[in-house]
Backbone bond lengths (Angstrom), bond angles and torsions (degrees), N, CA, C in turn:
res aa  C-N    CA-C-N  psi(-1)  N-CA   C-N-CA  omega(-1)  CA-C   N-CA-C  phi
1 X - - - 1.457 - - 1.528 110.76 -
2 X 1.226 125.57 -36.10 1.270 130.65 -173.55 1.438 105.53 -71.83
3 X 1.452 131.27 -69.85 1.561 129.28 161.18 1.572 93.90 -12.15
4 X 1.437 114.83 -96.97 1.265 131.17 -169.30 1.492 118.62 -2.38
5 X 1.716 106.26 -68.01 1.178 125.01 -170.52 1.261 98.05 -73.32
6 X 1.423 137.87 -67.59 1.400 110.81 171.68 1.712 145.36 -17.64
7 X 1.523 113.21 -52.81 1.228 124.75 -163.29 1.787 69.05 -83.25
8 X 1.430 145.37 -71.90 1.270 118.81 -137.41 1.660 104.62 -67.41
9 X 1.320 118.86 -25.92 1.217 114.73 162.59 1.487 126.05 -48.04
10 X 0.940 113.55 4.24 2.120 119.93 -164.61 1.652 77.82 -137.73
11 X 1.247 115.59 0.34 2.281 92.63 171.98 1.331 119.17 91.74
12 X 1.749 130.29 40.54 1.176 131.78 -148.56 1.804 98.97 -140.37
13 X 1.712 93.65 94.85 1.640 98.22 -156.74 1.781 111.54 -42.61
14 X 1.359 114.74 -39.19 1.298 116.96 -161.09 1.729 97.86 -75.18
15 X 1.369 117.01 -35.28 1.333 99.77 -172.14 1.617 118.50 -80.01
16 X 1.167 93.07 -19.10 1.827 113.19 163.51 1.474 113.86 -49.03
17 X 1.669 114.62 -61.15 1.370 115.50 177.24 1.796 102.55 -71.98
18 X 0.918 129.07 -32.63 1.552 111.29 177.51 1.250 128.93 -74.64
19 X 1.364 114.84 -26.60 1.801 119.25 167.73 1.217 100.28 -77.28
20 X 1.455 143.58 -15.32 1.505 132.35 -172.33 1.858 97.96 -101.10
21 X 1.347 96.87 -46.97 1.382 93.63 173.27 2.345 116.83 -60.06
22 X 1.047 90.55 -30.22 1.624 104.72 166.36 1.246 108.16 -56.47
23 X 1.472 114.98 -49.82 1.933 117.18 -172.25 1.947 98.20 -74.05
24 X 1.354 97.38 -36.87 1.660 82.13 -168.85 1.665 115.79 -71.31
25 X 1.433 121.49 -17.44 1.023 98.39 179.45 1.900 120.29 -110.62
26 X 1.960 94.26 5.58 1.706 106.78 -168.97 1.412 108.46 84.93
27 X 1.466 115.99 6.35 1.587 117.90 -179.60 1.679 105.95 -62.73
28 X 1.518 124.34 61.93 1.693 113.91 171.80 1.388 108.20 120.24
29 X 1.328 106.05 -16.11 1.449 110.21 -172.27 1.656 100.93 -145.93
30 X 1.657 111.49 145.37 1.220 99.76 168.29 1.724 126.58 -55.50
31 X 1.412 103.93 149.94 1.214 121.60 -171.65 1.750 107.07 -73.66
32 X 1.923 93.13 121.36 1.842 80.11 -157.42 2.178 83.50 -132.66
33 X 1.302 117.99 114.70 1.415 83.96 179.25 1.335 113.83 -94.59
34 X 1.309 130.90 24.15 1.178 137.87 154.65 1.110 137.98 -108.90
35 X 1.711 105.38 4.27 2.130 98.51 142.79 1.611 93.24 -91.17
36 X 1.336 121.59 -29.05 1.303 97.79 -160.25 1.469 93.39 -61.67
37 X 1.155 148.51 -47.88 1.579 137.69 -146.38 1.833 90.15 -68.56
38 X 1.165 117.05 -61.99 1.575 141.34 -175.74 1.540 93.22 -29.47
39 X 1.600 128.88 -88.06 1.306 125.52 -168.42 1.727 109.64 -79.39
40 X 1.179 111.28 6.47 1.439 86.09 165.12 1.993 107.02 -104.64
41 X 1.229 84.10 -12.48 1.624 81.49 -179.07 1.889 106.52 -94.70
42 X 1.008 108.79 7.10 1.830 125.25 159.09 1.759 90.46 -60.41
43 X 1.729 102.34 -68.83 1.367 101.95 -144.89 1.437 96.78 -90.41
44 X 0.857 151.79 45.02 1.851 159.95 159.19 1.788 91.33 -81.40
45 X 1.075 118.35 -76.72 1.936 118.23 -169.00 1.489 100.26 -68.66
46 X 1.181 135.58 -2.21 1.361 102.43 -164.31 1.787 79.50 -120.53
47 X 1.307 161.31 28.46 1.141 155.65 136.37 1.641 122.11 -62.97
48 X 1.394 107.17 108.51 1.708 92.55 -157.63 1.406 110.53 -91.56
49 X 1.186 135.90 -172.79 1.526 161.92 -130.15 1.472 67.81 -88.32
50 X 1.391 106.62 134.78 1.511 137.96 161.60 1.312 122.25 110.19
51 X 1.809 106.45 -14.73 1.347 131.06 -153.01 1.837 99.00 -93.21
52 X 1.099 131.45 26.11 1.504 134.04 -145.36 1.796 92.48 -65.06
53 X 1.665 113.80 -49.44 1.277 126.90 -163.16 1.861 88.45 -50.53
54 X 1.207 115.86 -72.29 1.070 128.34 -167.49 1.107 130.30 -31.83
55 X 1.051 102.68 -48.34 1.771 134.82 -178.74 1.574 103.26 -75.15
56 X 1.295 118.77 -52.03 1.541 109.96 176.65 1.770 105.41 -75.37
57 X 0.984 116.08 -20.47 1.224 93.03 176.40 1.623 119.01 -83.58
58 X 1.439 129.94 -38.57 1.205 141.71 159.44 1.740 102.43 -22.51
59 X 1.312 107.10 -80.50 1.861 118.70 160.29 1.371 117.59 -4.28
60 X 1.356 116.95 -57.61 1.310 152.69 -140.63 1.591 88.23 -92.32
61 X 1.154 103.14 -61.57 2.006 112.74 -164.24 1.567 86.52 -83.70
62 X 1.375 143.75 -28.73 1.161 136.02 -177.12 1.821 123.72 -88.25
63 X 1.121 91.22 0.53 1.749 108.66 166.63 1.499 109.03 -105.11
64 X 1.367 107.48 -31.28 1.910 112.69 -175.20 1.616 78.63 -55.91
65 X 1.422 122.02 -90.71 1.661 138.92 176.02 1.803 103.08 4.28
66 X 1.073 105.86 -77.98 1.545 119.71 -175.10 1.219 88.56 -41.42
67 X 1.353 115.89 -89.50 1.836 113.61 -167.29 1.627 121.11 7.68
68 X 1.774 97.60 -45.41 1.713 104.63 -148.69 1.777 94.67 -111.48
69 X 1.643 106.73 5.56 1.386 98.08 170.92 1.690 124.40 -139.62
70 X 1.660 116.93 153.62 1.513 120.45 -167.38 1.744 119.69 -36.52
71 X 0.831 79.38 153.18 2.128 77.65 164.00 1.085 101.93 -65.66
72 X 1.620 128.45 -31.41 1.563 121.50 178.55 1.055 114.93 -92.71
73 X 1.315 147.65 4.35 1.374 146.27 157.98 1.774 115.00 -73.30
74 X 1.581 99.39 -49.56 1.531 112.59 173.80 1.498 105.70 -61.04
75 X 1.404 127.29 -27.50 1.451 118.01 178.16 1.851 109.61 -67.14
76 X 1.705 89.55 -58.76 1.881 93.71 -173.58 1.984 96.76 -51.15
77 X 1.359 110.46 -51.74 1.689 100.53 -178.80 1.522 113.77 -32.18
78 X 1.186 92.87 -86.31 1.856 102.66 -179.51 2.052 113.00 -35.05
79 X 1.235 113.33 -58.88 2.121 106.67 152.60 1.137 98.59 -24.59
80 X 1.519 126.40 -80.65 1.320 128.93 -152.34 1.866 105.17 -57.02
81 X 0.970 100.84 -36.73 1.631 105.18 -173.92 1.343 115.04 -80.81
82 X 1.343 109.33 -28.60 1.744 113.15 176.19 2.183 105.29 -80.87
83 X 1.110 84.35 -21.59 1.847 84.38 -177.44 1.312 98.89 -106.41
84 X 1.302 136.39 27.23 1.895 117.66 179.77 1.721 88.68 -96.28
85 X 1.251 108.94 155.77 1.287 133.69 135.47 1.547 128.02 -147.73
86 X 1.390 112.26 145.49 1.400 126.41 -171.08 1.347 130.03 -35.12
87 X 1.423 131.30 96.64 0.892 129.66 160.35 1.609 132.40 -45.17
88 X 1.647 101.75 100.84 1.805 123.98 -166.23 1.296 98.17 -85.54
89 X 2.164 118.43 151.29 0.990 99.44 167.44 1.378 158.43 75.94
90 X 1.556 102.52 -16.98 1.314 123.07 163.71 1.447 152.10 -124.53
C-alpha cells in the first residue's frame, strides 16, 4: 500500500485505482469508501486512449464507492479531485 500511494501521489493512473481500489475493499489499508471513490476517481481522466477496459472498470469500482457514501461526501470528493495535483519530489 505504501509503494502504491506514493507513485499515485506523483499522478500514476494505475496506482491511483489500486490504493483506492485497496480502501474500497480494506485490502492493506483501512476500509475507507471515500478515498476509495477520491483516488480512484483521480485515476478515471488520467488513463489514456487505448485504456477503455481500464477506465470502465475504475467507473465501475467508483460507483461501488458512491453506493456507501452521502451526496455530500461525493461533492467534497469530486473538490478534492478537481483541486489535486501531484505530489513532485517527495
Amino acid at each position: 500500500a505504501q509503494w502504491f500511494r506514493l507513485a499515485a501521489e506523483q499522478g500514476h493512473p494505475d496506482a491511483q485505482f489500486n490504493i483506492g481500489r485497496m480502501h474500497l475493499d480494506g485490502d492493506g489499508v483501512p476500509q475507507d469508501a471515500f478515498e476509495a471513490y477520491r483516488w480512484i476517481g483521480l485515476s478515471i481522466p488520467r488513463f489514456v486512449a487505448g485504456e477503455d477496459v481500464m477506465r470502465d472498470t475504475a467507473l465501475t469500482a467508483r460507483n461501488t464507492a458512491a453506493a456507501a457514501l452521502t451526496a455530500a461526501q461525493i461533492a467534497e470528493a469530486e473538490v478534492q479531485i478537481e483541486n489535486w495535483s501531484p505530489q513532485l519530489g517527495q
